[in-house]
N, C-alpha and C positions, 0 to 999 in steps of 0.2 A: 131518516129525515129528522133535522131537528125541532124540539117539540119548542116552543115558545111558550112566556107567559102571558095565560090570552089577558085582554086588559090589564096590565099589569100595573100595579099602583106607584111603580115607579118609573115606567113610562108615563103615567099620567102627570105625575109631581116635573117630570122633566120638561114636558110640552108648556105646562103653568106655571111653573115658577122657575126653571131651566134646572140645570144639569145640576150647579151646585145643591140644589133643595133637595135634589130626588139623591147625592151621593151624601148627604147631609141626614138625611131617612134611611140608608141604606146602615150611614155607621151608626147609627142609633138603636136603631131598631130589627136591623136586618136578620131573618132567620125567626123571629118571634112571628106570633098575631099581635094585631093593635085593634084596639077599637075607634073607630071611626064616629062620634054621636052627630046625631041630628043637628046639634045645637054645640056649637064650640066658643067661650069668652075669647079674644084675645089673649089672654094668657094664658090659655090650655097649651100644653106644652106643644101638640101636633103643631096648633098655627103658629104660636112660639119660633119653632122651626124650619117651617117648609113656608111660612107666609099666608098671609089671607086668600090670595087670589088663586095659589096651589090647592088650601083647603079645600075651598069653595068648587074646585076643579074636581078634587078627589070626591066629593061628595056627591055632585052631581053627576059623576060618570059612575061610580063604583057606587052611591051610595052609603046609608050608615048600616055599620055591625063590625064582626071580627073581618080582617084581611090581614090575609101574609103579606110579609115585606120576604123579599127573593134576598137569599144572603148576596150574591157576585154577579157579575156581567158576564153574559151567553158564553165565550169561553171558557170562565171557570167552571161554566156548569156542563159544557161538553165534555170538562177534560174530570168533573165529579162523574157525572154520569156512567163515562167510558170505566172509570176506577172500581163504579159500585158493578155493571156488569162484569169486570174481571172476576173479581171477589166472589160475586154470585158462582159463576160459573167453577170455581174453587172447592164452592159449596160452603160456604159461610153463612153463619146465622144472620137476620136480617140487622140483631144489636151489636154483633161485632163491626156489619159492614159499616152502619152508623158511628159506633168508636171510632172506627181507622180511616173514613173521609170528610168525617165530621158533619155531620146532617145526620137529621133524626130518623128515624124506622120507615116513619111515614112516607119520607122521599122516599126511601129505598123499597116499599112494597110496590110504591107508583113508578119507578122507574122498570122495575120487576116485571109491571102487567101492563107497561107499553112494551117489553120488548117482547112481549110470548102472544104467540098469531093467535 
């Protein structure tokens, strides 16, 4: 079963400011943390980018603090995930698996401890 990202901040930006915002956050940011503040000027780069009414949108459903931005769309990450399970299964360290799909340890321990019952 594929796993989704629950509230995702780029499904958020997409419903509030559409699709360009949330692929416009995606090339920016994607694969980092951002921080989210309470309080954003106009020219903080977030609303900068994705718009006031996106911001305001991000804020009120996610909230302020750190939030991942998801690097790619649900296939890419099927066909990461499937990659990092090979690997795994190989017996690779969790930073080689990282090197060779490109995503950090962290996915690759969570992708790890959803697939073991």
């Amino acid at each position: 079963m594929e796993a989704a990202y629950p509230r995702s901040i780029l499904a958020v930006v997409a419903k509030a400011g559409g699709p360009e915002a949330a692929r416009k956050l995606q090339e920016a940011a994607g694969g980092t943390e951002i921080y989210i503040p309470k309080r954003a000027a106009p020219d903080h780069w977030l609303v900068s980018l994705i718009g006031e009414a996106a911001f305001a949108a991000v804020l009120a459903e996610l909230g302020h603090g750190d939030i991942g931005v998801p690097t790619g769309r649900a296939d890419a990450w099927r066909r990461r995930r499937q990659r990092i399970a090979e690997l795994d299964a190989q017996g690779k360290s969790a930073t080689e698996i990282a090197r060779a799909v490109g995503c950090d340890e962290r996915t690759v321990r969570r992708v790890r401890s959803e697939a073991r019952p």
